[in-house]
C-alpha positions in Angstrom: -46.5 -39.7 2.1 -46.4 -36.9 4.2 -43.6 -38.2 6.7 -41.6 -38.9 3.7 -42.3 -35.6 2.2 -41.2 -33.6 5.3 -37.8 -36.3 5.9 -37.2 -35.0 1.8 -37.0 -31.5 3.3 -35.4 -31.8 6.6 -32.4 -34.0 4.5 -32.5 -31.3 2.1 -32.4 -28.5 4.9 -29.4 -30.5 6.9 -27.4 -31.0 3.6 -27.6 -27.3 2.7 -26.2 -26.1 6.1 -23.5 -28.9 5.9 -22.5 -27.7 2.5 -22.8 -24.4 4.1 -20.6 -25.4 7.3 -17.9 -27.0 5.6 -17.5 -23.8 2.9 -17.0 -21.3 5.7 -14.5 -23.7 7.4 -12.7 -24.3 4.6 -12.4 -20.4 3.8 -11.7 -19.5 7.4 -9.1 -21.7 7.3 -7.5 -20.5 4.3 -8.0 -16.9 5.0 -5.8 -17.7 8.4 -3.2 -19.3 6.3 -3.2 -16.2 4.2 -2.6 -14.0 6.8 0.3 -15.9 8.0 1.9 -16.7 4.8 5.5 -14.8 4.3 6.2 -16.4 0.7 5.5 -16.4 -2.9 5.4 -19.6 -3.1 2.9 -20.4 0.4 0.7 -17.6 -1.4 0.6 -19.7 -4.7 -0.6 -22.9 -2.8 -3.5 -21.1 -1.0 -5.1 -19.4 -4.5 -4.8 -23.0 -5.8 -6.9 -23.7 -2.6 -9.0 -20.9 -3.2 -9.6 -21.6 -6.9 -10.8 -25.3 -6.1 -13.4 -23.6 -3.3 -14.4 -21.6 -6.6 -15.2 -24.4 -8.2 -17.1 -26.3 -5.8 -19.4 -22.8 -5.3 -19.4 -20.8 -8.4 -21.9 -18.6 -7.3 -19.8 -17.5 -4.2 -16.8 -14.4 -5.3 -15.0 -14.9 -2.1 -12.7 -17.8 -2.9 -11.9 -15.9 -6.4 -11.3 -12.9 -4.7 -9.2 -14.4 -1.8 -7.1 -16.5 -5.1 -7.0 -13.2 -7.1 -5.6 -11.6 -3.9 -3.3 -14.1 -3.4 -1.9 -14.4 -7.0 -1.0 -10.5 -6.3 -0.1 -11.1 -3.1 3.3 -13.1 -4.2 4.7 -10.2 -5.7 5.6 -8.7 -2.4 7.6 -11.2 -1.3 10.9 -11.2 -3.5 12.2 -9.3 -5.9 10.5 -10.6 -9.4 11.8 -9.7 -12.9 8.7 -7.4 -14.1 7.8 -10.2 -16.5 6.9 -12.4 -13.6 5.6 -10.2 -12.1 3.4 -9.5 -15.1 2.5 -13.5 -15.1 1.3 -14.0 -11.3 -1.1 -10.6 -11.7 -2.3 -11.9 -15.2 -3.3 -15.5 -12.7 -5.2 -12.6 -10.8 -6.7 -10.6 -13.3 -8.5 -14.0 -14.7 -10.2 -14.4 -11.3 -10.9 -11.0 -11.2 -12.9 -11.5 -14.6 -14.4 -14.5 -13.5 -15.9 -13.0 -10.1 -16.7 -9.5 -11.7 -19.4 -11.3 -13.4 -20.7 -13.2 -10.4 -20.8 -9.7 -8.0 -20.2 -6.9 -10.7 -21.9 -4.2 -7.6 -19.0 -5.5 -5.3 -16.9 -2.4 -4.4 -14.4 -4.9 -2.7 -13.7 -6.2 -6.3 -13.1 -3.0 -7.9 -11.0 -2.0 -5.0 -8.5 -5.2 -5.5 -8.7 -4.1 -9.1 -7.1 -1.2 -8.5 -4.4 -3.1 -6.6 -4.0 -5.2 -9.4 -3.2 -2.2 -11.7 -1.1 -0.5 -9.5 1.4 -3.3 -9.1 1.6 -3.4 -13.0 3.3 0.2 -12.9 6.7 -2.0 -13.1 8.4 1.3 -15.1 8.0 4.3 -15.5 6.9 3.7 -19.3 3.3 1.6 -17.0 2.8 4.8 -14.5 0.0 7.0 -16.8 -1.7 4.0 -18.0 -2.3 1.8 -15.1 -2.4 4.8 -12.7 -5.2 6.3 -14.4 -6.7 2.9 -14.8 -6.5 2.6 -10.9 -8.3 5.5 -10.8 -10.8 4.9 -12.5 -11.5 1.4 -10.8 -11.2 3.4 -7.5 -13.9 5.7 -8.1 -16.2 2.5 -9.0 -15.6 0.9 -6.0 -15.9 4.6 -4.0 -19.4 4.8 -5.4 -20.6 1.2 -4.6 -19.5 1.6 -1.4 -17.8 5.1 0.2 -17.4 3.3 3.7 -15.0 0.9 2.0 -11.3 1.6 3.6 -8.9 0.3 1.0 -10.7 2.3 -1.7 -8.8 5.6 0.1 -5.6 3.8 1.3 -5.6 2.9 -2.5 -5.8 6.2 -3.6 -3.5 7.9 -1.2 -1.0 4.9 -2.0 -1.8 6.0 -5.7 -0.7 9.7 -4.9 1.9 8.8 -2.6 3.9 7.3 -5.7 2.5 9.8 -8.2 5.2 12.4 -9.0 4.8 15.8 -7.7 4.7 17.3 -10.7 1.8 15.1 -11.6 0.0 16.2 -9.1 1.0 13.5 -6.1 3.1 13.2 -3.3 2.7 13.1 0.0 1.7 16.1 0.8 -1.4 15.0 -1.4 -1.9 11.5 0.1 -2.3 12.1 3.8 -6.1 13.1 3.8 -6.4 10.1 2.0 -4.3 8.0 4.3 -6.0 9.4 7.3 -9.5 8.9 6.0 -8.7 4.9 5.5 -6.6 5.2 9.0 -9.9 6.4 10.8 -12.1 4.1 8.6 -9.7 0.9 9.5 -10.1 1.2 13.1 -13.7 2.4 13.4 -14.8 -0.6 11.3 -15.2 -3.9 11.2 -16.3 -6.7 8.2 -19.2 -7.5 8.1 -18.5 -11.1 9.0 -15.0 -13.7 9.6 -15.1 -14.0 5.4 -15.2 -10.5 4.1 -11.8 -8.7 3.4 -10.0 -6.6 6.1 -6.0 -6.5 4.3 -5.0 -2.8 4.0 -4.6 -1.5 7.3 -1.1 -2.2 8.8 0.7 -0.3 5.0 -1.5 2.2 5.3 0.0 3.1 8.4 3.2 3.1 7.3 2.8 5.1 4.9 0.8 7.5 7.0 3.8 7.9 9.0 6.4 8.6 6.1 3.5 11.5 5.4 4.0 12.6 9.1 7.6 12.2 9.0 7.9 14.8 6.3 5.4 17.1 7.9 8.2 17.4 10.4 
């Protein structure tokens, strides 16, 4: 009884880490593809991916997030009548919902909420709402985590597009921008899975800031 007690738990034990094994390959691999992917239409494969990790692990956010991200992603790719545009971050706002409720003290959630919003400022009828709705999601994420680097690119790219006479610019967004700029290359995630996109637009628009300091 006791040999096939402990044969129970070390089949249990090796399943787990299987299970375990082939999830992180499976992300890893799809993260890569991610990274690589130059069209709407590669981007709309991978968060089908994504979404099918998600429902092989729902208590894991990562493949919703990584869909979600994706779904938004697409949108920088070609030019999209705002409708569409609309549509493909509608596909991300539903995984957003969906993971909010698994990790609802996840800054990195909050942060890509912010994302979400700001691409919705399609006119300028969209800028007061969804700005200020950015906001708002930024300052959540901020408080779950301050060391979290998109949370100020965010913000400075916020003020960056914010009118002047609103109170943005970029006079306004550089301390932001330099904050995420320091923050991007002091840091690193805290493992192969966790989100690091951000970086390489924040420099750019760092540099328009610089560029008009001169």
């Amino acid at each position: 009884m006791k040999t096939i007690f402990t044969l129970t738990v070390l089949l249990a034990v090796f399943t787990s880490t299987a299970f375990s094994s082939n999830y992180e390959e499976a992300m890893k691999t799809n993260i890569g593809k991610m990274r690589q992917s130059t069209s709407s239409e590669e981007l709309t494969q991978l968060a089908g991916q994504f979404q099918r990790i998600a429902n092989a692990e729902k208590n894991k956010w990562l493949p919703g997030y990584y869909a979600a991200y994706c779904y938004a992603s697409t949108t920088f790719f070609t030019q999209m009548k705002p409708e569409d545009v609309h549509r493909q971050l509608d596909l991300a706002q539903a995984e957003i919902d969906k993971i909010a409720k698994i990790a609802a003290k996840e800054s990195e959630i909050y942060a890509l909420q912010a994302l979400v919003y700001q691409l919705r400022i399609t006119d300028m009828t969209k800028g007061m709402k969804y700005s200020g709705m950015a906001t708002e999601a930024l300052k959540t994420a901020e408080s779950l985590n301050p060391e979290n680097p998109r949370v100020y690119y965010l913000t400075g790219t916020n003020t960056f597009h914010t009118p002047k006479m609103f109170g943005g610019g970029k006079e306004k967004a550089k301390p932001y921008l330099e904050k995420a700029a320091k923050m991007f290359e002091t840091q690193k995630p805290k493992n192969a899975l966790m989100p690091d996109w951000g970086k390489e637009y924040n420099s750019q628009l760092l540099s328009q800031c610089n560029e008009a300091d001169n």
